[in-house]
PLY file of the C-alpha trace (Angstrom):
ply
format ascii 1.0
element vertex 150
property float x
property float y
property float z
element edge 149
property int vertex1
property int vertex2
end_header
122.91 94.72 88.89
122.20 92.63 91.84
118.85 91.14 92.67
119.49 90.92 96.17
119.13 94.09 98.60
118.76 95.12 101.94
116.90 98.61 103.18
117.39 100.28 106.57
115.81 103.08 108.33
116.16 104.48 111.44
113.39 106.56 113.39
113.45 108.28 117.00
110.47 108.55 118.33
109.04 110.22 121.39
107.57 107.09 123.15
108.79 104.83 125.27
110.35 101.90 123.09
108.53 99.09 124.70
105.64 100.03 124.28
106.59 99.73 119.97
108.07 96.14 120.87
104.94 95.19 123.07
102.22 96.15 120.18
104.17 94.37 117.44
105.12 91.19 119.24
102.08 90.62 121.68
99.09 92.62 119.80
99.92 93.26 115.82
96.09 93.27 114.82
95.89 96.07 117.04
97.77 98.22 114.37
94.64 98.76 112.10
93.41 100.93 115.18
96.14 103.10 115.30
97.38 103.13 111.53
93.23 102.92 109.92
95.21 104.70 106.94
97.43 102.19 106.32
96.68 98.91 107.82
92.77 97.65 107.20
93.10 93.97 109.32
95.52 92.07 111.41
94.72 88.78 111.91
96.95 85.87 113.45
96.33 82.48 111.63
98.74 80.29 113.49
100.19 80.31 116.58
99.93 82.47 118.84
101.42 86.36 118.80
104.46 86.76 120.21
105.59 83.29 119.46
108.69 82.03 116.99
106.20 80.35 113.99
103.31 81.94 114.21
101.66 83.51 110.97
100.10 86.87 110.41
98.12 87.73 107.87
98.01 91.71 106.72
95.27 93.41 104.83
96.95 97.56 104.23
97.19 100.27 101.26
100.33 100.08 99.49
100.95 102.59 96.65
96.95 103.29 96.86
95.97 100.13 96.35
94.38 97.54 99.01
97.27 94.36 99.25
97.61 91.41 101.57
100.70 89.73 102.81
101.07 86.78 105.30
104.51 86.93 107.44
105.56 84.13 109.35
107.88 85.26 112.67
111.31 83.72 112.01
113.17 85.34 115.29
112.45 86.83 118.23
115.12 88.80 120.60
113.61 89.98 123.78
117.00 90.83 124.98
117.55 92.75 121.80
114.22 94.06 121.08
113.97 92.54 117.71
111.14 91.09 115.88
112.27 89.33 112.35
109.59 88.31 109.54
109.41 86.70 106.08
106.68 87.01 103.44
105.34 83.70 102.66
101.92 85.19 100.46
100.70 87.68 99.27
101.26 90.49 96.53
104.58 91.87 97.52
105.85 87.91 96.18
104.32 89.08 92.82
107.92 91.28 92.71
110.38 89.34 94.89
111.70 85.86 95.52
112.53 86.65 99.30
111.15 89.33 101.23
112.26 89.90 105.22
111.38 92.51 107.67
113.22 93.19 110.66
112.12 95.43 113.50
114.70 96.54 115.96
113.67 98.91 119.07
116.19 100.61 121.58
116.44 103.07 123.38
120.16 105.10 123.32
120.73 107.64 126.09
117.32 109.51 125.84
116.31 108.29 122.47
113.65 105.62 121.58
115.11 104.28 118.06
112.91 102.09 115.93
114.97 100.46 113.18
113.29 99.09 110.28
115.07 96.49 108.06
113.78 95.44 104.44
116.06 91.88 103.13
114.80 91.18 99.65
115.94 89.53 96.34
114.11 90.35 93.45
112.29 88.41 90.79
114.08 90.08 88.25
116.30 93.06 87.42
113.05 95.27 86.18
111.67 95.34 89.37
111.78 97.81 91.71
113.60 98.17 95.29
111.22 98.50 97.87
111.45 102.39 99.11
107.74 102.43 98.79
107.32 99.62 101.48
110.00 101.18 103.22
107.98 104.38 103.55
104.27 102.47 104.66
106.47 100.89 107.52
108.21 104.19 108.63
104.65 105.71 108.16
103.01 102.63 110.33
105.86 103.75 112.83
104.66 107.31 113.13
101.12 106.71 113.60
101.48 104.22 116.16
103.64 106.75 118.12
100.84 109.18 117.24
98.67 107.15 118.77
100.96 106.97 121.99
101.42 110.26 122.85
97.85 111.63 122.42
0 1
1 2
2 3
3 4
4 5
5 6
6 7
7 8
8 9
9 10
10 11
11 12
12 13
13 14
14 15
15 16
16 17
17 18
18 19
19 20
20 21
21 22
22 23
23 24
24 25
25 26
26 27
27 28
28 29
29 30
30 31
31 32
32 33
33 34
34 35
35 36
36 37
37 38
38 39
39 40
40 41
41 42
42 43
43 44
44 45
45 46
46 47
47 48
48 49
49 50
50 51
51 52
52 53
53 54
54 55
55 56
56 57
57 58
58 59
59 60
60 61
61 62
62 63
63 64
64 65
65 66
66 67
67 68
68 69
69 70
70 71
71 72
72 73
73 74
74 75
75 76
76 77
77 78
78 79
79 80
80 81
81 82
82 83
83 84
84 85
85 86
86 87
87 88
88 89
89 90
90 91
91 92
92 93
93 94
94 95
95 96
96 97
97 98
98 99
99 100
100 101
101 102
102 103
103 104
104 105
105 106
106 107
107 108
108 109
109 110
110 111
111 112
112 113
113 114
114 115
115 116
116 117
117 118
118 119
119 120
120 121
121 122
122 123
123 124
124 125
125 126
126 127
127 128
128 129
129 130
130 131
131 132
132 133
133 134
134 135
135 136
136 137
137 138
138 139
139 140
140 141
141 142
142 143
143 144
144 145
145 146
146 147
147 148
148 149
């Protein structure tokens, strides 16, 4: 059994693409706003948003309970649309070594496609993979495009 894994999930969603890119590049701590369910606080504590190097820190519910996580950007694509993360605190490294979050926006045809990418290597083989996580993000997803469309 492999300690290492990798998660992907695609979503369509109704609103315009950029507009998903522009709120988690430029203006993450506006998330709490339009996720209050899942995401409590968004705070930047380096750098500035948008930039390669900057740091994040996340206060959200995860399996009912209230967790933090600081992320530190590793990539940025504008051409691409992608937006690439890694854990460096926080609870989720209670469970895994490594933990990386890609987020991929395009648009195909007349389709806006978020694409959510979970890279992770367990501490050991007892732990979980991380659907759960997988399912806050994709829920994150819908209520910002909730938000959107009101």
């Amino acid at each position: 059994m492999s300690l290492h894994g990798k998660l992907v999930s695609e979503i369509e969603i109704k609103c315009d693409g950029d507009i998903f890119y522009e709120v988690y590049r430029h203006r993450p701590h506006h998330i709490s706003t339009m996720s209050p369910n899942n995401i409590q606080n968004v705070d930047v504590h380096e750098g500035e948003c948008g930039t390669v190097d900057s740091v994040i820190f996340w206060n959200f519910i995860h399996d009912g309970k209230e967790v933090v996580a600081k992320e530190k950007v590793e990539e940025i694509d504008e051409e691409k649309k992608l937006i690439k993360k890694k854990i460096i605190e926080g609870d989720i490294l209670e469970y895994y070594k490594s933990f990386y979050i890609t987020v991929h926006f395009e648009t195909k045809g007349e389709n806006n496609l978020v694409t959510l990418i979970i890279e992770y290597e367990k501490k050991n083989a007892n732990v979980l993979d991380p659907h759960t996580f997988m399912e806050l993000l994709l829920n994150v997803t819908k209520d910002i495009e909730n938000y959107h469309i009101k």
